[in-house]
C-alpha positions in Angstrom: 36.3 -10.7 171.5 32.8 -9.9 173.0 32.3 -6.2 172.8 28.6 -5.1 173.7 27.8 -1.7 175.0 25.1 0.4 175.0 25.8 4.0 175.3 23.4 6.1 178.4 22.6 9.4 179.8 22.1 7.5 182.9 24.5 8.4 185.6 25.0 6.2 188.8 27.2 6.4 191.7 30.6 4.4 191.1 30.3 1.2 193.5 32.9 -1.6 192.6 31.3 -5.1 193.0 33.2 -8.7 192.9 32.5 -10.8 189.9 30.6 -14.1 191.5 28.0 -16.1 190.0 26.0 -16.0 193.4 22.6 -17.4 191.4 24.2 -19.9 189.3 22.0 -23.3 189.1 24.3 -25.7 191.2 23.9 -27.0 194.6 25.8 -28.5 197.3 24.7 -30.2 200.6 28.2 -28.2 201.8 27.4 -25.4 204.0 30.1 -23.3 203.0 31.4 -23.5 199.2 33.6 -21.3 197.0 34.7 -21.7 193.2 37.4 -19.5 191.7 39.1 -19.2 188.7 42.7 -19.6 189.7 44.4 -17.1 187.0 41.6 -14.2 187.3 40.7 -14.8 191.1 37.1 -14.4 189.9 34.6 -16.3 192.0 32.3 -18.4 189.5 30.4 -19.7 192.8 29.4 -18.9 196.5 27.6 -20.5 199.2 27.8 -18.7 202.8 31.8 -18.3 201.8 32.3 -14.9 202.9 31.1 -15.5 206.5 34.0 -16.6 208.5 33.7 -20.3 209.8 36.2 -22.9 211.9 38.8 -24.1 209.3 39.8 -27.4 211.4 43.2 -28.9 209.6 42.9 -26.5 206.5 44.2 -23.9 208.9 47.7 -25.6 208.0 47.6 -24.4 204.4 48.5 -20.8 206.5 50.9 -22.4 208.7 52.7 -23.5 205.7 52.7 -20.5 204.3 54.2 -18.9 206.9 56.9 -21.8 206.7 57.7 -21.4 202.8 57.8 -17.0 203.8 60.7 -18.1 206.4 62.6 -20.0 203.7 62.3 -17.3 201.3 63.5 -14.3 203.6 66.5 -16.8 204.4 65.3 -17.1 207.9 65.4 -20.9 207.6 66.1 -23.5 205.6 64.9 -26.8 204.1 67.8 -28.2 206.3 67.2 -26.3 209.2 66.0 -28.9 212.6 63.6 -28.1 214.8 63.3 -29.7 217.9 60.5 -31.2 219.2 59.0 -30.4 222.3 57.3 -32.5 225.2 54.0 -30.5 224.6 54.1 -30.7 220.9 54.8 -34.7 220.9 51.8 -34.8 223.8 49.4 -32.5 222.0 49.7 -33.2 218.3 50.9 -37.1 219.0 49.6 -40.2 218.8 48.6 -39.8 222.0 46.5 -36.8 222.3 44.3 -38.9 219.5 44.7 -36.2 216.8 46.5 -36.4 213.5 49.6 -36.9 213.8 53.4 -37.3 212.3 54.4 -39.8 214.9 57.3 -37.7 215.8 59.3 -38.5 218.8 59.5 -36.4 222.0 63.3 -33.8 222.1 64.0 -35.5 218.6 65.6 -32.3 216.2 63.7 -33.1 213.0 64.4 -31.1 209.2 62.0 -28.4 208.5 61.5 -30.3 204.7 60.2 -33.8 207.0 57.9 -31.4 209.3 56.3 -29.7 206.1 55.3 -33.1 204.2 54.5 -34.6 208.1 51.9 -31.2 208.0 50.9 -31.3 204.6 50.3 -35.1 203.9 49.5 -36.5 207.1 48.4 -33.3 208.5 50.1 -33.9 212.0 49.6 -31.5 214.8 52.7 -32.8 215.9 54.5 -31.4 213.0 52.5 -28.2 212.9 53.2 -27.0 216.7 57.0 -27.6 216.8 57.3 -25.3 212.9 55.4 -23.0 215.2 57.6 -23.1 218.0 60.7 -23.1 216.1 60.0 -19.8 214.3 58.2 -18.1 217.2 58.9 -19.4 220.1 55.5 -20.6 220.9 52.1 -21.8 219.2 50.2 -18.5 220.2 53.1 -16.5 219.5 53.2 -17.9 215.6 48.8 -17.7 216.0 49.3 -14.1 216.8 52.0 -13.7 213.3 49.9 -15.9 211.0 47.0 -13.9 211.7 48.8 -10.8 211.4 49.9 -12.0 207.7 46.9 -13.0 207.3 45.4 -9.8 207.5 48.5 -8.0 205.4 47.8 -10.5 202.7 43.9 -8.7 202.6 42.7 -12.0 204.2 40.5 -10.1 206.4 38.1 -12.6 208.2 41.1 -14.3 209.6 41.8 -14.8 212.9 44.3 -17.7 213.7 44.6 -19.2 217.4 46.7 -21.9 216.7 48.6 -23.7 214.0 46.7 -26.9 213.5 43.2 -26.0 213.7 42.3 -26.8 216.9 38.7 -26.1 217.8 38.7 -22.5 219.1 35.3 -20.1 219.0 37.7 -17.2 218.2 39.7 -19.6 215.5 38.4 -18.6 211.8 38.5 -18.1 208.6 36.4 -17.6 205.1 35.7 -20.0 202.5 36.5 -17.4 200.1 39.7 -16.3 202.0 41.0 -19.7 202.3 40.9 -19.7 198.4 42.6 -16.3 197.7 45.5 -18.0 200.6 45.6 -21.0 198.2 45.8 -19.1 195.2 48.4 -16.8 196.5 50.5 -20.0 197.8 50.6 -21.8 194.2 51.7 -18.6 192.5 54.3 -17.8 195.1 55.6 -21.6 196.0 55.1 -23.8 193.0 58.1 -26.0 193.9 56.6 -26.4 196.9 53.3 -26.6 197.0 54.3 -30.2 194.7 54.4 -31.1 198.0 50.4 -31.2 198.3 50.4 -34.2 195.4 52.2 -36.7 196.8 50.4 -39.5 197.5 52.5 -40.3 201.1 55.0 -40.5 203.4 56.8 -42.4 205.9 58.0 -41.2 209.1 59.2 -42.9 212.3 58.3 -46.4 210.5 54.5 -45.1 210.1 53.4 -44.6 206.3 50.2 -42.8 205.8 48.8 -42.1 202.6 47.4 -38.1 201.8 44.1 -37.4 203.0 42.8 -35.8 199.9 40.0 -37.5 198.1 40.7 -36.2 194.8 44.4 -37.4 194.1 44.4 -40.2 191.7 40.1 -40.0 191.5 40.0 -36.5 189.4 42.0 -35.6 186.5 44.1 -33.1 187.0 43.7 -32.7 191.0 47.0 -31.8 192.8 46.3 -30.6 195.7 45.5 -29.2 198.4 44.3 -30.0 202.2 41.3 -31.7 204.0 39.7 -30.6 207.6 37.4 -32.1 210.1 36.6 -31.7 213.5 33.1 -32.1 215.2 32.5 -28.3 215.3 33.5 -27.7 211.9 32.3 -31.2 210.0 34.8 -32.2 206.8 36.0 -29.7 204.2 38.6 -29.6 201.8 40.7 -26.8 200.2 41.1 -28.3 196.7 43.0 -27.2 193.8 43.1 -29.1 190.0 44.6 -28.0 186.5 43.7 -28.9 183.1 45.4 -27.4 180.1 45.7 -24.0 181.0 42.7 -23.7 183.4 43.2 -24.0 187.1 40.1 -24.3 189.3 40.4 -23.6 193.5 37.4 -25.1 195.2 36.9 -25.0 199.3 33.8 -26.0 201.4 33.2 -26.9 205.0 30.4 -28.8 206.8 29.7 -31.8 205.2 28.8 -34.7 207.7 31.3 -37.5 207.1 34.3 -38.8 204.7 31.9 -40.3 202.0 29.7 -37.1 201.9 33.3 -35.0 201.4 34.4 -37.2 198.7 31.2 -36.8 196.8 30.7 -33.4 197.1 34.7 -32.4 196.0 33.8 -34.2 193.1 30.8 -32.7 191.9 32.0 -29.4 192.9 35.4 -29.4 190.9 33.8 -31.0 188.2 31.6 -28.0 187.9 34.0 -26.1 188.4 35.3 -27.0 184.9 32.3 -28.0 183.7 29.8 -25.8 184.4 31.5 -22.3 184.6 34.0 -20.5 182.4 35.6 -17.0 182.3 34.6 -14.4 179.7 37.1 -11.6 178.7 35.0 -8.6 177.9 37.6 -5.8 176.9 41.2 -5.3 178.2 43.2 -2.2 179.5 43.6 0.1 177.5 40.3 -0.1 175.0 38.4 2.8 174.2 34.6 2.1 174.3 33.0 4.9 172.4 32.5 8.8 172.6 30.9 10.6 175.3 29.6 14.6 174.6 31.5 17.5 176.2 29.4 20.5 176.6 31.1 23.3 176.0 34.5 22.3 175.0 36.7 23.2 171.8 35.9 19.4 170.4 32.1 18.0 170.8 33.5 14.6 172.4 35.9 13.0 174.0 36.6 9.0 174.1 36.3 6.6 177.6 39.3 4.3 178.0 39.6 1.0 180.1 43.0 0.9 182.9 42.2 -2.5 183.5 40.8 -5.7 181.9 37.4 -6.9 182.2 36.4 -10.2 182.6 33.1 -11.9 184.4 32.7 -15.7 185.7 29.3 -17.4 184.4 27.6 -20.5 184.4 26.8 -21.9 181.0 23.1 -21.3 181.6 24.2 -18.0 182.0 26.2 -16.8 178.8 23.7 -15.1 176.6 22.7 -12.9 179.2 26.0 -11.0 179.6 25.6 -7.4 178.6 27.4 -4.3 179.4 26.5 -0.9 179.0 28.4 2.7 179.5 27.3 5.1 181.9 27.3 8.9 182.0 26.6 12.4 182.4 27.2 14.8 179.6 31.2 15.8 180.8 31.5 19.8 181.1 34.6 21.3 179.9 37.5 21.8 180.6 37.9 18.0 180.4 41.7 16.4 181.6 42.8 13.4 180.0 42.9 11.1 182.6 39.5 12.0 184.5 37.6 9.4 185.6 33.9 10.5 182.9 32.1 7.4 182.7 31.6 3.9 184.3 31.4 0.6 182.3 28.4 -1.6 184.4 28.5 -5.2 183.8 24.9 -6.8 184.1 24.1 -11.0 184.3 20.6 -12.3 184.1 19.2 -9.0 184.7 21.3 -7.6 187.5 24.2 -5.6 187.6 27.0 -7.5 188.7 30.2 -5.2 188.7 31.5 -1.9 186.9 34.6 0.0 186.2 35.7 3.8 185.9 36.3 4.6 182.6 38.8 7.9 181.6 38.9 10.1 179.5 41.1 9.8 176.3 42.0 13.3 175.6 41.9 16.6 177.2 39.2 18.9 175.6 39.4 22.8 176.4 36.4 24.9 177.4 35.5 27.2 174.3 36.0 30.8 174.6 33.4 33.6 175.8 32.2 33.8 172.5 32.3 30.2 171.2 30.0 29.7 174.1 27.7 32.3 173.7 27.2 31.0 170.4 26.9 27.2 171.8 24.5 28.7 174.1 22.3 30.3 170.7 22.1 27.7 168.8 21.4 25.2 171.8 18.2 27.9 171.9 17.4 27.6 168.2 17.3 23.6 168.6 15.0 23.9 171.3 
């Protein structure tokens, strides 16, 4: 376990910070890019992802989720039909000239065939009537999903539809679309399976899954491609080796081919390039802090919650960490928040954490300060 700290009479203001890896040494002709570790959330790198942007088709990986919620709450089922409508046959069909399922106009189709048509062949057809069969209508469900959205903590969100559909008020962040991902594999692992299989067949019509990295990256399993003129191609992509799962999403990129390349060199830096370090966990005690005035001279500064930090490689050896603090006065209560732990990476600090006191320390008595107070004299 890496345990550096460097004890300070330096006292700063508590500000909490995410873990990223901002000025890590990798580029991307992307114009919005996010890496995350998948089982810490920590973001090992960022490019424009927490400005919101137009999600085109990878908007689905929310309508989906709102799908798999129904099923959970009982609402629904994997057997439940939904029937399609005139407008969602003519908007998200073959002949509106979008993606499509090829489903067939006041045909009642399972809500298990709608959510592979969505999630392999990404059809708007499929997308509009799961929207109008659990709301109603499309900007009823745009109006719930970005409600959840927003309950989830997915706070750039705003949701106009349910296929992505150009909007100027339709959005979302890079960085929000991976926490949504995340969230999904943790909550529907059955079914986000769904999101590796290679195709499907519908109304005589088999098309294979968009996604560049099945079957070209080790490990890839998922999760959804986008593309529309305002928005260029992007992928939500997610891939697992061993016990490391990487979640890596970008938008912009100018054509199929430039997609392809890019998801490659950006998940394979992902696990390449960029690893998790585990600094202390909950519960540690990082050293002794004075306590002026109080019946013991110190009191120890425990952790509630684990630290970790994301680096790049070139980064490694210049991970430090350092306590923070102001001599504590007494009475001290175990449990007060006395110090802050700063994390610093190349120079710049990066995140910190409150750190508590172990014990409670009483406040000497009139005459155990006087004499404190004497000898504090004497000392100089």
């Amino acid at each position: 376990m890496f345990r550096p700290f460097l004890l300070t009479a330096l006292f700063l203001p508590f500000a909490a910070l995410p873990f990223s890896a901002q000025g890590a040494p990798i580029e991307t002709d992307a114009t919005q890019a996010v890496i995350i570790d998948h089982a810490t959330g920590i973001v090992l790198f960022e490019k424009d992802a927490r400005e919101p942007m137009p999600p085109a088709s990878m908007t689905k990986i929310m309508t989906v989720q709102m799908v798999l919620e129904a099923v959970q709450r009982g609402d629904i089922t994997y057997e439940t039909t939904f029937r399609v409508s005139d407008d969602a046959w003519r908007r998200g069909g073959v002949t509106s000239g979008s993606s499509t399922m090829f489903l067939e106009p006041r045909s009642d189709v399972r809500v298990e065939d709608l959510l592979r048509g969505l999630i392999i062949q990404s059809g708007n057809d499929a997308a509009i009537t799961l929207a109008e069969g659990l709301s109603g209508s499309e900007p009823a469900f745009a109006d719930a999903m970005t409600r959840r959205a927003r309950e989830m903590g997915l706070n750039s969100a705003t949701f106009r539809n349910a296929t992505g559909w150009p909007n100027d008020e339709h959005e979302i962040s890079a960085v929000d679309l991976a926490a949504l991902t995340r969230q999904q594999i943790d909550d529907f692992p059955e079914a986000y399976a769904m999101y590796a299989e290679p195709d499907f067949t519908w109304n005589g019509t088999k098309q294979g899954n968009r996604n560049p990295l099945l079957g070209s990256f080790e490990g890839a399993d998922g999760v959804k491609t986008g593309a529309t003129s305002v928005a260029g191609y992007g992928l939500v992509a997610s891939a697992v080796r061993g016990d490391t799962r990487r979640i890596v999403v970008f938008n912009g990129t100018d054509g199929k081919s430039q997609r392809s390349r890019v998801a490659k060199e950006l998940m394979s830096a992902a696990f390449n390039d960029f690893g998790v370090l585990n600094l202390y966990v909950s519960g540690d005690t990082l050293g002794d802090i004075p306590v002026y005035m109080g019946k013991a001279e110190t009191v120890g500064l425990v952790l509630r919650e684990d630290v970790r930090v994301g680096f790049h490689r070139s980064e490694r050896d210049t991970i430090k960490a350092r306590v923070e603090y102001i001599t504590a006065p007494a009475p001290v209560e175990a449990g007060t928040k006395i110090a802050d732990l700063v994390v610093e990476k190349s120079g710049g600090e990066i995140a910190r954490f409150p750190l508590y006191a172990s014990d409670s320390v009483a406040r000497k008595g009139f005459f155990g300060r006087v004499g404190a107070s004497l000898l504090k004299k004497i000392r100089g």
